[in-house]
PDB file with one MODEL, atoms N, CA, C and O in Angstrom:
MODEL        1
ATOM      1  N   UNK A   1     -13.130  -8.637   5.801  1.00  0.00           N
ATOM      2  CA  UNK A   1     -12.218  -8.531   4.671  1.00  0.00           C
ATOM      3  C   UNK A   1     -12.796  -7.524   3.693  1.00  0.00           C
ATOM      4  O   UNK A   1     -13.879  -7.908   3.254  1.00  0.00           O
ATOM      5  N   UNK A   2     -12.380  -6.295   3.199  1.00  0.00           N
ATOM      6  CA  UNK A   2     -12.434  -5.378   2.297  1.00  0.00           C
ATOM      7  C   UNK A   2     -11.641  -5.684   0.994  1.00  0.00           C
ATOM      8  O   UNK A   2     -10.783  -6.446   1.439  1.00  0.00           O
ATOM      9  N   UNK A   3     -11.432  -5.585  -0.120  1.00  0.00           N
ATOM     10  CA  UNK A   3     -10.490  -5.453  -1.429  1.00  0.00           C
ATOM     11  C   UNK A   3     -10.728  -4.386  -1.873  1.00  0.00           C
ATOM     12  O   UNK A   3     -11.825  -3.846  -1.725  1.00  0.00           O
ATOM     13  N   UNK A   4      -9.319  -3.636  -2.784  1.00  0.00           N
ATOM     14  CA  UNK A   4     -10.010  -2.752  -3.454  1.00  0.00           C
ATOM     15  C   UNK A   4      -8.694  -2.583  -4.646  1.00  0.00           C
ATOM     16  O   UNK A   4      -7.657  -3.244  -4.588  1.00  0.00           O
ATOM     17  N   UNK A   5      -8.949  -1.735  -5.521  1.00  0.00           N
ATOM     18  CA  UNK A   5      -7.597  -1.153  -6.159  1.00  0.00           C
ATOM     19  C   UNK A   5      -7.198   0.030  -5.939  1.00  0.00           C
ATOM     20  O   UNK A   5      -8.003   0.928  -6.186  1.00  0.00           O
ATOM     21  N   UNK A   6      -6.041   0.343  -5.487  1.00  0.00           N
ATOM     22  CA  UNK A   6      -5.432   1.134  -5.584  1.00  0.00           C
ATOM     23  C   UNK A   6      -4.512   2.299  -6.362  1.00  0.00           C
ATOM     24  O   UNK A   6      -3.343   2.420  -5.997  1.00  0.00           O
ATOM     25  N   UNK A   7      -4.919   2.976  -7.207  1.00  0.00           N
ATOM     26  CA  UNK A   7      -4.133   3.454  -8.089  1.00  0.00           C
ATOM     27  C   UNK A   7      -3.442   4.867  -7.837  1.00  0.00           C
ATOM     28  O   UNK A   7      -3.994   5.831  -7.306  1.00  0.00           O
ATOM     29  N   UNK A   8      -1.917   4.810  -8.393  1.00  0.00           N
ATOM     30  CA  UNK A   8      -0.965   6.063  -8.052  1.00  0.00           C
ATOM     31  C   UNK A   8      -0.332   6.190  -9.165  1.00  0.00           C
ATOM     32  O   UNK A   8       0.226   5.192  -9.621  1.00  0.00           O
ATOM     33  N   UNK A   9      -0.264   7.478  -9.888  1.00  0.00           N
ATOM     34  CA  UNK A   9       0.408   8.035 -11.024  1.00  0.00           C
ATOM     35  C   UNK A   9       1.463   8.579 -10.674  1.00  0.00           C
ATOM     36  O   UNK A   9       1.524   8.839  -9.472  1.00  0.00           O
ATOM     37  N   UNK A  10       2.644   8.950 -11.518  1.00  0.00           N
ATOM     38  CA  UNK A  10       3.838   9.214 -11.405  1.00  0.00           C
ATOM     39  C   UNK A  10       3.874   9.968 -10.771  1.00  0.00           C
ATOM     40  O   UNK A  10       3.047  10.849 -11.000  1.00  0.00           O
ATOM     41  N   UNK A  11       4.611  10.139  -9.813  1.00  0.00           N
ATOM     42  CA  UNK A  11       4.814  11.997  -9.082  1.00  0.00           C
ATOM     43  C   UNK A  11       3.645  11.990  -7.845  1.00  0.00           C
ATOM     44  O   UNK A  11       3.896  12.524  -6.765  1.00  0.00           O
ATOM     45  N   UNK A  12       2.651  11.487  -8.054  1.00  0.00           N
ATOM     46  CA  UNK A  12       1.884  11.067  -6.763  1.00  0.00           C
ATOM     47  C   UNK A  12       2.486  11.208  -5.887  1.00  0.00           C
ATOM     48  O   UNK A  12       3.704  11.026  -5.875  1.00  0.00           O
ATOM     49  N   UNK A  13       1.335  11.826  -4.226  1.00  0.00           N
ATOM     50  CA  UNK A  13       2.001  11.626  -3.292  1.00  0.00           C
ATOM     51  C   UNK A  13       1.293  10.755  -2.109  1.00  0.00           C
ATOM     52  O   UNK A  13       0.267  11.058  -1.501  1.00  0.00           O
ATOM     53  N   UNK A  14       1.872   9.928  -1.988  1.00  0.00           N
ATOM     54  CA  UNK A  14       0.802   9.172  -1.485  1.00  0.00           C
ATOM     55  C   UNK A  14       0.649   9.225   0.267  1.00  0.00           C
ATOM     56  O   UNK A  14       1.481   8.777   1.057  1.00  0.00           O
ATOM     57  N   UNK A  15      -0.626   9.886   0.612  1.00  0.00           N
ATOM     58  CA  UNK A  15      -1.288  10.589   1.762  1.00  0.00           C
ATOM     59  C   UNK A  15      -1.484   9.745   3.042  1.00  0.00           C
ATOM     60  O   UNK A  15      -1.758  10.070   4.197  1.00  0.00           O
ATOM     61  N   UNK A  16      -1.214   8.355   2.350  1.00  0.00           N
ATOM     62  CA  UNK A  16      -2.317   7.386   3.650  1.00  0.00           C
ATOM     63  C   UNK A  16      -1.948   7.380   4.966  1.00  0.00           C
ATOM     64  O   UNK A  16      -0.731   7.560   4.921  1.00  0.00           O
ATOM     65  N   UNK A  17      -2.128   7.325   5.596  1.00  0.00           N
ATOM     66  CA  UNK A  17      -2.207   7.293   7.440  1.00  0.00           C
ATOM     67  C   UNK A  17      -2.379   5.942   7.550  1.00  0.00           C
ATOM     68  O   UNK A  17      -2.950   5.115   6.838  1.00  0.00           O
ATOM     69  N   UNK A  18      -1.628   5.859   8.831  1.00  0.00           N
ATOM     70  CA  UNK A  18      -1.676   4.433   9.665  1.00  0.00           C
ATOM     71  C   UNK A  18      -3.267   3.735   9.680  1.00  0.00           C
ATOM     72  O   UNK A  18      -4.218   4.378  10.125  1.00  0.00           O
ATOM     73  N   UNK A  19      -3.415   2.367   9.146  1.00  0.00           N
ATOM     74  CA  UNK A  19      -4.843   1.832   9.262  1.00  0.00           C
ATOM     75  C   UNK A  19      -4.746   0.933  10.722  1.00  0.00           C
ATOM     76  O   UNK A  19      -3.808   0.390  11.304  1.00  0.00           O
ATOM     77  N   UNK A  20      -6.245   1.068  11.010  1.00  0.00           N
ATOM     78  CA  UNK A  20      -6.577   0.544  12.340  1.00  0.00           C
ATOM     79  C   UNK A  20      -6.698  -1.042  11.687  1.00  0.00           C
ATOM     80  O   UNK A  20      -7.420  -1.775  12.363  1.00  0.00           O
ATOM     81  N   UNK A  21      -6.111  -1.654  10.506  1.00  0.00           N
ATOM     82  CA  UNK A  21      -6.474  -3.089   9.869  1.00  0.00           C
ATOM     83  C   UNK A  21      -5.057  -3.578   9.331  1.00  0.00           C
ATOM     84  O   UNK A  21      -4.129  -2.881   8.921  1.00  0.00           O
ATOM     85  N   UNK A  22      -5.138  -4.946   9.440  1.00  0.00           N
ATOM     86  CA  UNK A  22      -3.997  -4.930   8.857  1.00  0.00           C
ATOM     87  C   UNK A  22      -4.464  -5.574   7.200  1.00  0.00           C
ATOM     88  O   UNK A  22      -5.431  -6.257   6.864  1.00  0.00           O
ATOM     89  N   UNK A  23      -3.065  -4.892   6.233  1.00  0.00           N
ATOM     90  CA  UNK A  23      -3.751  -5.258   4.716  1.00  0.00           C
ATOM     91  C   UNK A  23      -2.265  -5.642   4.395  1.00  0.00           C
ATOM     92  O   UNK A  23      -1.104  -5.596   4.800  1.00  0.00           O
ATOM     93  N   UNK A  24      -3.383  -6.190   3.046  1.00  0.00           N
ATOM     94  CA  UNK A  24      -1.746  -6.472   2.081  1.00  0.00           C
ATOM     95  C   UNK A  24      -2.663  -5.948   0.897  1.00  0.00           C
ATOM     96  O   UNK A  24      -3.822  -5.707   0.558  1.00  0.00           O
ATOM     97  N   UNK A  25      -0.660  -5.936   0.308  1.00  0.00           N
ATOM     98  CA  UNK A  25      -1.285  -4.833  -1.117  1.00  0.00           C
ATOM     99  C   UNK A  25      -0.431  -6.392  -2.530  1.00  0.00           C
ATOM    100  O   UNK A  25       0.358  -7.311  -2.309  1.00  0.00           O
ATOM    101  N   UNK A  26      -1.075  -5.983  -3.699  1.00  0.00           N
ATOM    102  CA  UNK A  26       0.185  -6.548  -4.578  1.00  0.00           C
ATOM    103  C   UNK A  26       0.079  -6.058  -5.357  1.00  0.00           C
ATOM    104  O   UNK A  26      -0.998  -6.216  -5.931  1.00  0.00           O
ATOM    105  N   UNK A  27       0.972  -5.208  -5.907  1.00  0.00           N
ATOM    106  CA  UNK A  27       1.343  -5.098  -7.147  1.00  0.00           C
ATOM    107  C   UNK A  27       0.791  -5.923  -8.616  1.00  0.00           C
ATOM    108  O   UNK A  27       1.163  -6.961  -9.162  1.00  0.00           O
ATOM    109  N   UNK A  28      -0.313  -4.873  -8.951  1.00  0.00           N
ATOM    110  CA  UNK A  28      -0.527  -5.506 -10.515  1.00  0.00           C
ATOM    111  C   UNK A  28       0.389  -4.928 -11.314  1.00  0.00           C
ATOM    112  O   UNK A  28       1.059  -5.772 -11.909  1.00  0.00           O
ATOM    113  N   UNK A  29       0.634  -3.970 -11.522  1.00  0.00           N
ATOM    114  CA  UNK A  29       1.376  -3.441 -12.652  1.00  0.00           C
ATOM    115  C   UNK A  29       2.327  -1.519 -12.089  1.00  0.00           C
ATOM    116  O   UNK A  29       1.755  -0.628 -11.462  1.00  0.00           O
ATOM    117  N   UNK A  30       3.302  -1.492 -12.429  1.00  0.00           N
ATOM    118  CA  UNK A  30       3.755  -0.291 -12.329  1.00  0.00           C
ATOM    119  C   UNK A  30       5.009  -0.595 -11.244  1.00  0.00           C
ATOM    120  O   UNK A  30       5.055  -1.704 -10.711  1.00  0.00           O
ATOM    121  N   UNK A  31       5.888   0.288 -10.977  1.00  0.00           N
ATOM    122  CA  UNK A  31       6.893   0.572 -10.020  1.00  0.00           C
ATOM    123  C   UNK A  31       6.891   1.692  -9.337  1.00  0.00           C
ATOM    124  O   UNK A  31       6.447   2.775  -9.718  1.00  0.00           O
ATOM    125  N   UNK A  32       7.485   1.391  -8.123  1.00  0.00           N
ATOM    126  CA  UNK A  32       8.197   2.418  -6.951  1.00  0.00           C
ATOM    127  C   UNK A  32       8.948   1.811  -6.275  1.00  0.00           C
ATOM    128  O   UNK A  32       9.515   0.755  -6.555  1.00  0.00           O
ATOM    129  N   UNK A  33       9.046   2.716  -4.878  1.00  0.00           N
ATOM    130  CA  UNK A  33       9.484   2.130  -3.819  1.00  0.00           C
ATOM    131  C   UNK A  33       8.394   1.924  -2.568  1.00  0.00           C
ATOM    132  O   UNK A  33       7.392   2.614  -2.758  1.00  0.00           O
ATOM    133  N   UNK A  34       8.366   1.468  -1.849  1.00  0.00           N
ATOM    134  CA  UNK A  34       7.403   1.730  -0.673  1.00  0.00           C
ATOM    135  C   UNK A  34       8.516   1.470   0.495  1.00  0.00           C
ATOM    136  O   UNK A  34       9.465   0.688   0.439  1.00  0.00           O
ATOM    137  N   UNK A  35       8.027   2.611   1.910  1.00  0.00           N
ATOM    138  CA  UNK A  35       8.290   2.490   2.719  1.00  0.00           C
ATOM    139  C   UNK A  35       7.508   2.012   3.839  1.00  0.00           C
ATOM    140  O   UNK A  35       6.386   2.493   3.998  1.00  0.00           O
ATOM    141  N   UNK A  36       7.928   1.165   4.609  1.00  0.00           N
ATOM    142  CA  UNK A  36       6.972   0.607   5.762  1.00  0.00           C
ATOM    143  C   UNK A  36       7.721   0.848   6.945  1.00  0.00           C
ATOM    144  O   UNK A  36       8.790   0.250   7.066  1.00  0.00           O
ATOM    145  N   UNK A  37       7.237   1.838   8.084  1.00  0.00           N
ATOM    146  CA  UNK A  37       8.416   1.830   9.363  1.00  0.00           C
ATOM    147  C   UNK A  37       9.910   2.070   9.031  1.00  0.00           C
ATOM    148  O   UNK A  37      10.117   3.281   8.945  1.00  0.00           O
ATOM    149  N   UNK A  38      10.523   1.661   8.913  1.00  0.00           N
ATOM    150  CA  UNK A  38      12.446   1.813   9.003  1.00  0.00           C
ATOM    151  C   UNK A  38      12.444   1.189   7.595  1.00  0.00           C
ATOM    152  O   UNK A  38      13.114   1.826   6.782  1.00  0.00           O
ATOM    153  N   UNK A  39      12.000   0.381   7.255  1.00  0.00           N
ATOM    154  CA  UNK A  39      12.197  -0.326   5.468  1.00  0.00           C
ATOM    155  C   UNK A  39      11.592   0.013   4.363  1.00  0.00           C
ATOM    156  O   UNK A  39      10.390  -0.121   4.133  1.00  0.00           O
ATOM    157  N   UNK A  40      12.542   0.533   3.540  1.00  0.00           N
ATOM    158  CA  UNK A  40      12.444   0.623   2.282  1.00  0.00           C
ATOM    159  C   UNK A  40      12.569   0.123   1.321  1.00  0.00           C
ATOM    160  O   UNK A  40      13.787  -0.023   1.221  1.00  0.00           O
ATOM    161  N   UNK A  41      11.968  -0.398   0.210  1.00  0.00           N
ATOM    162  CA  UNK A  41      12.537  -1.417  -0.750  1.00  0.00           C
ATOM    163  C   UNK A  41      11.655  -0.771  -2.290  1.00  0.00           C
ATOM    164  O   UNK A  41      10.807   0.117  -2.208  1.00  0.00           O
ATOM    165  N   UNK A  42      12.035  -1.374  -3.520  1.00  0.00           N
ATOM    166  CA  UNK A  42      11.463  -1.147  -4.379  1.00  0.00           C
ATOM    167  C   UNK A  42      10.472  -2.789  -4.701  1.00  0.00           C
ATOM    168  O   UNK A  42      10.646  -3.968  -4.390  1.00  0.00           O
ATOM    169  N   UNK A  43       9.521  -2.094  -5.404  1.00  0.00           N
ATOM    170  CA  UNK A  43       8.479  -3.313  -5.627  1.00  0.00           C
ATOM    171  C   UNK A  43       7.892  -3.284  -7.258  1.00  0.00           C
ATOM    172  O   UNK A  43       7.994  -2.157  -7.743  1.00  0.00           O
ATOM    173  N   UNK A  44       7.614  -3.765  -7.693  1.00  0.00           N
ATOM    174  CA  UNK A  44       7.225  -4.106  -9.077  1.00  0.00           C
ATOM    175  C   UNK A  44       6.332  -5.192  -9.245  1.00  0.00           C
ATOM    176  O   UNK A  44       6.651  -6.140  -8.527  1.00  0.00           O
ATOM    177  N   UNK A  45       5.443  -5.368  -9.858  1.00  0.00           N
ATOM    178  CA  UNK A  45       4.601  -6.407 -10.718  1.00  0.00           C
ATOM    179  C   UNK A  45       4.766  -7.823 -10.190  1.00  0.00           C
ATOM    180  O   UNK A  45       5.718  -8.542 -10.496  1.00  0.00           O
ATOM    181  N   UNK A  46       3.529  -8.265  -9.175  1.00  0.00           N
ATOM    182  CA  UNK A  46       3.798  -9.508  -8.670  1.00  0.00           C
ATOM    183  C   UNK A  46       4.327  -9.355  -7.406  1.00  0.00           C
ATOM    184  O   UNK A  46       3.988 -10.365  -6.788  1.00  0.00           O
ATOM    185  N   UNK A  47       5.020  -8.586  -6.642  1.00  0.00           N
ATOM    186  CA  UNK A  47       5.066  -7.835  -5.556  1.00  0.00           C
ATOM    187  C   UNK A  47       4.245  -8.226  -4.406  1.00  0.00           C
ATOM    188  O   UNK A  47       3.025  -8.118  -4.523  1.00  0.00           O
ATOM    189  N   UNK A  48       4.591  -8.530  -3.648  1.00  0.00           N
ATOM    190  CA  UNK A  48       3.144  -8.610  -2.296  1.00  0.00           C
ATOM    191  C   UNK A  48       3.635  -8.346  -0.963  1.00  0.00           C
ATOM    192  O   UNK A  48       4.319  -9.117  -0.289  1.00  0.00           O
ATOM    193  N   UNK A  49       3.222  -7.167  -0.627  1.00  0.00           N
ATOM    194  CA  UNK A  49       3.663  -6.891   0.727  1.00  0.00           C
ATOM    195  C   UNK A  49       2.375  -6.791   1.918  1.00  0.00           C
ATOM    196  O   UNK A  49       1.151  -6.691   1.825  1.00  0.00           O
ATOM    197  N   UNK A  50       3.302  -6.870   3.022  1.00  0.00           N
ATOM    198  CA  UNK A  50       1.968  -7.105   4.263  1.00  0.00           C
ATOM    199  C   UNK A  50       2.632  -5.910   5.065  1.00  0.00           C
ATOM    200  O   UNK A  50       3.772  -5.471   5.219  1.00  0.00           O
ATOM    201  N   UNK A  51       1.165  -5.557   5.560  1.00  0.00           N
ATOM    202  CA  UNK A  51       1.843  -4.323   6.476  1.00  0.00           C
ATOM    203  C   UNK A  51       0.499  -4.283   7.615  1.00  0.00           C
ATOM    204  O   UNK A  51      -0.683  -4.026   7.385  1.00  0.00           O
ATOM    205  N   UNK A  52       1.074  -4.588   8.719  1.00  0.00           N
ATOM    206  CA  UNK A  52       0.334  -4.294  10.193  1.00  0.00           C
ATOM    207  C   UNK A  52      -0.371  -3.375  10.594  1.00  0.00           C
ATOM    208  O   UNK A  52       0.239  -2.306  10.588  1.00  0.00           O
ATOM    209  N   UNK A  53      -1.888  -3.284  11.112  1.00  0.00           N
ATOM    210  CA  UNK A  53      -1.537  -2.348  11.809  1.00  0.00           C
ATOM    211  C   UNK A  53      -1.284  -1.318  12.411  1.00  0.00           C
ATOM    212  O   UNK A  53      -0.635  -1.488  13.443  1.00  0.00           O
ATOM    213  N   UNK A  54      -1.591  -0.145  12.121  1.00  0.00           N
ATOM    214  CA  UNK A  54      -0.542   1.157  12.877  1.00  0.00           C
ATOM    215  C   UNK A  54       0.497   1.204  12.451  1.00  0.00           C
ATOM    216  O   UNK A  54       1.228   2.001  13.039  1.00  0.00           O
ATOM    217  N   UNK A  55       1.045   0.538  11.425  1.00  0.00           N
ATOM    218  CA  UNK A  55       2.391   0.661  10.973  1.00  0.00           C
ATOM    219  C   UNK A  55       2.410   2.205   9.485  1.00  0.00           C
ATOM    220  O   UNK A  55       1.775   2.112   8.434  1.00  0.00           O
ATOM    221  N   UNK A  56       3.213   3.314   9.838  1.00  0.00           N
ATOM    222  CA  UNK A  56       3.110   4.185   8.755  1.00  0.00           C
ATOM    223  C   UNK A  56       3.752   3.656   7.776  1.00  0.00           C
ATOM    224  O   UNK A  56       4.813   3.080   8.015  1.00  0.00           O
ATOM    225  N   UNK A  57       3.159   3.749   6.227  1.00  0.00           N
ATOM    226  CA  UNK A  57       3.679   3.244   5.432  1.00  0.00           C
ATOM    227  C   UNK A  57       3.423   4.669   3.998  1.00  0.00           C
ATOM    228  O   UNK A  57       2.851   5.756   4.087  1.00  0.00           O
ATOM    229  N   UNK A  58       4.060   4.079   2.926  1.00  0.00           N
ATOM    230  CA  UNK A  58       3.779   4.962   1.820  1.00  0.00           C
ATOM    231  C   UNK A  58       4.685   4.425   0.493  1.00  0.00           C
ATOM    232  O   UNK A  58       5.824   3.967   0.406  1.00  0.00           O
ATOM    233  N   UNK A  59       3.474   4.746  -0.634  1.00  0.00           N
ATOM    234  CA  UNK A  59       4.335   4.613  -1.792  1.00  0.00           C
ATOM    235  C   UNK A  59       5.346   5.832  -2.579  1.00  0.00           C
ATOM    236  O   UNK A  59       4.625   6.727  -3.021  1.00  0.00           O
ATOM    237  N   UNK A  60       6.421   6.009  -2.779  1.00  0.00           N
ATOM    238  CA  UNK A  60       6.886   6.796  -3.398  1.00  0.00           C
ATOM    239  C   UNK A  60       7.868   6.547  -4.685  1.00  0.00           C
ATOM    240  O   UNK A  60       8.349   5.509  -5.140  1.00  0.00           O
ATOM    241  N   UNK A  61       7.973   7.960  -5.101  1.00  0.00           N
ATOM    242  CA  UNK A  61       9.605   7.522  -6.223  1.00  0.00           C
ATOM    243  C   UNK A  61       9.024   6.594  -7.074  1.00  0.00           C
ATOM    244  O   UNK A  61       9.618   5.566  -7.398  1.00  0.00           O
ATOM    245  N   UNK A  62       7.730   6.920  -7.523  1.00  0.00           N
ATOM    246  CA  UNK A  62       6.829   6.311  -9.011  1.00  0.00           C
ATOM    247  C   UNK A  62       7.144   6.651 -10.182  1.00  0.00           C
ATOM    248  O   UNK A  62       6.674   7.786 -10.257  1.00  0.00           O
ATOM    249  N   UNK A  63       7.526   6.470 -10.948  1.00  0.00           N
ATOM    250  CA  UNK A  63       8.029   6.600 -12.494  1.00  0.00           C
ATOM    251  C   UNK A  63       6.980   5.993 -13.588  1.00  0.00           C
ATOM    252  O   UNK A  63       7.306   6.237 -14.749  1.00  0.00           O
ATOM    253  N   UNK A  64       5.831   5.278 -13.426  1.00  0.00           N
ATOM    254  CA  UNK A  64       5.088   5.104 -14.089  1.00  0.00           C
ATOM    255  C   UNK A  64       3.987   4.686 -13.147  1.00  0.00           C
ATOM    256  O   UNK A  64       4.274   4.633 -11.951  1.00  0.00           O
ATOM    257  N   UNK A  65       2.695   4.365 -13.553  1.00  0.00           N
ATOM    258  CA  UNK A  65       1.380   4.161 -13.185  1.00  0.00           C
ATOM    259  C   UNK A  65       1.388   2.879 -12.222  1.00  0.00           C
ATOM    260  O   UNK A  65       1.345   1.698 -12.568  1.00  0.00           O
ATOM    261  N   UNK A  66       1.451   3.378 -11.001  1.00  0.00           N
ATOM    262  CA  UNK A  66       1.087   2.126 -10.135  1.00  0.00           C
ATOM    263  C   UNK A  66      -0.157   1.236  -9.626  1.00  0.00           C
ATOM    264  O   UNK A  66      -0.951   1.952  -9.016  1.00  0.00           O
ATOM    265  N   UNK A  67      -0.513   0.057  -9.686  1.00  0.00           N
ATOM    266  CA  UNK A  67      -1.888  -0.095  -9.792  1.00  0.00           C
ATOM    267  C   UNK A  67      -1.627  -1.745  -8.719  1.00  0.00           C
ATOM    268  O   UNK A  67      -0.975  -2.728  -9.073  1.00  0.00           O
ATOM    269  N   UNK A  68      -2.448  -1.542  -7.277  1.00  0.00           N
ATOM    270  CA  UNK A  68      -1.811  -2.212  -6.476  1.00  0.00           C
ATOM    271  C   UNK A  68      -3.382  -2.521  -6.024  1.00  0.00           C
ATOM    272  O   UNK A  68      -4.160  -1.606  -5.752  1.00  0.00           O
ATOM    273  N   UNK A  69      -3.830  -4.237  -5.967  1.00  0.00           N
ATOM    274  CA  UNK A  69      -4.823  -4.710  -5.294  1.00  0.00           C
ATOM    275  C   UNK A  69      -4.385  -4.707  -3.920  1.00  0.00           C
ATOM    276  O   UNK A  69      -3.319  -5.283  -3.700  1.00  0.00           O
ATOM    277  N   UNK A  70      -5.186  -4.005  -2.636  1.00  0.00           N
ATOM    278  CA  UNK A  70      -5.151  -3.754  -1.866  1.00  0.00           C
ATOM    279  C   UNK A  70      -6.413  -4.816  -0.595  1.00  0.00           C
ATOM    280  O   UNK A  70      -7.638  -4.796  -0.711  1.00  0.00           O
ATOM    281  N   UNK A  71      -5.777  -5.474   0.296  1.00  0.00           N
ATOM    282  CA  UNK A  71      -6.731  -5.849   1.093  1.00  0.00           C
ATOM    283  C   UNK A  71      -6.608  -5.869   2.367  1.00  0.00           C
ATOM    284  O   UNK A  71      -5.549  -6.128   2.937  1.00  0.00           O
ATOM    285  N   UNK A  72      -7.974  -5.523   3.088  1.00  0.00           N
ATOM    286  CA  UNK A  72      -8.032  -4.990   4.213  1.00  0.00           C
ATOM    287  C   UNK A  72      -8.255  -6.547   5.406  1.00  0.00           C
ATOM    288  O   UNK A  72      -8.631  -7.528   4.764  1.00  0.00           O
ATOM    289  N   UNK A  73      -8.128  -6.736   6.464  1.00  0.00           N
ATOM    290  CA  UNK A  73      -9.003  -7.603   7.408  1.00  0.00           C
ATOM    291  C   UNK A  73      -8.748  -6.902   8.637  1.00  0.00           C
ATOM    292  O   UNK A  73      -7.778  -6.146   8.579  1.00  0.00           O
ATOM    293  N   UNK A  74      -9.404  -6.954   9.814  1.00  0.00           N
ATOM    294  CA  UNK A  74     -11.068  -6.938   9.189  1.00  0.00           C
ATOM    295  C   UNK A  74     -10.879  -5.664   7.735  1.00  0.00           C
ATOM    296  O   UNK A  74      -9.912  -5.210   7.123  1.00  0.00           O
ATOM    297  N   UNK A  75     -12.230  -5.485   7.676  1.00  0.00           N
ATOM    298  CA  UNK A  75     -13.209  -4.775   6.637  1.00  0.00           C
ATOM    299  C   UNK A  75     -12.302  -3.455   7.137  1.00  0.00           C
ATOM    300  O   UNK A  75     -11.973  -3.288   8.311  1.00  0.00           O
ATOM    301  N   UNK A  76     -11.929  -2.476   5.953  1.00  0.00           N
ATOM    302  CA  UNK A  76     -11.148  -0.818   6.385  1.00  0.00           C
ATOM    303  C   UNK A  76     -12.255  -0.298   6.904  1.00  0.00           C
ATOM    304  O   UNK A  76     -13.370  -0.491   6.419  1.00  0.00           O
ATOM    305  N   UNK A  77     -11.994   0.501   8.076  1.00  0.00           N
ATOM    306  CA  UNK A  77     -12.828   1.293   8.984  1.00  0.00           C
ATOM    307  C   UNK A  77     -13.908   0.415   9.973  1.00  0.00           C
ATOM    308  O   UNK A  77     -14.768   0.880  10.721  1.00  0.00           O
ATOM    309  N   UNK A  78     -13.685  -0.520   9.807  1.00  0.00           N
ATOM    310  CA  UNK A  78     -14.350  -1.487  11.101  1.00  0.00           C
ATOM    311  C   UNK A  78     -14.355  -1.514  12.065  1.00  0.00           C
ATOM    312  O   UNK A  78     -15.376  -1.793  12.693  1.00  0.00           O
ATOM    313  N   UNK A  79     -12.855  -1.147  12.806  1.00  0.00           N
ATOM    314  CA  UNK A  79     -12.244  -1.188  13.490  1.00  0.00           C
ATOM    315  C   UNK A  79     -11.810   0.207  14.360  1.00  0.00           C
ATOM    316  O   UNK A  79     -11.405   1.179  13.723  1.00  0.00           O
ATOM    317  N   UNK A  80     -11.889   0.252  15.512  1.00  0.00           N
ATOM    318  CA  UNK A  80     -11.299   1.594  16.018  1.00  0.00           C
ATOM    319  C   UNK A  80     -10.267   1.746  16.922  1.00  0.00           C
ATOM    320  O   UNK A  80     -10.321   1.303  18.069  1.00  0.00           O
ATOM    321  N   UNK A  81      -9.183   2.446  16.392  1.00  0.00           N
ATOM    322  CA  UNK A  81      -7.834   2.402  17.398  1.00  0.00           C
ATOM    323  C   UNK A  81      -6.887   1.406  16.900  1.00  0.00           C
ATOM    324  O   UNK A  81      -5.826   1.213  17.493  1.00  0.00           O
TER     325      UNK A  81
ENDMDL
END
């Protein structure tokens, strides 16, 4: 298990690549949308999403300071493939 915070400012583009772990993120504070695979949704404050996996995902369409506790299992980069 890894934790960390995550932070994305408006207009950000957010880079991440498919993790070899699966995490969940939640929303402390700020808005967007995030896409995971085929779904899109908007998320806000209190927010908690899970994402698999190899699954491509990304935050976009930020309008203010996003700030998202992020956790890994296993540990990010533990894992290979």
């Amino acid at each position: 298990l890894s934790v960390g915070l995550y932070v994305l400012r408006p207009d950000d583009t957010d880079r991440q690549q498919p993790h070899t772990e699966d995490e969940v993120y939640v929303v402390v504070a700020g808005r967007g949308r995030f896409t995971a695979g085929d779904e899109t949704r908007p998320v806000g404050p209190g927010d908690t999403i899970y994402v698999g996996k190899h699954v491509p995902h990304r935050f976009h369409d930020i309008p203010e300071e996003l700030r998202l506790l992020v956790v890994f299992a296993p540990p990010e980069g533990s894992t290979a493939g």
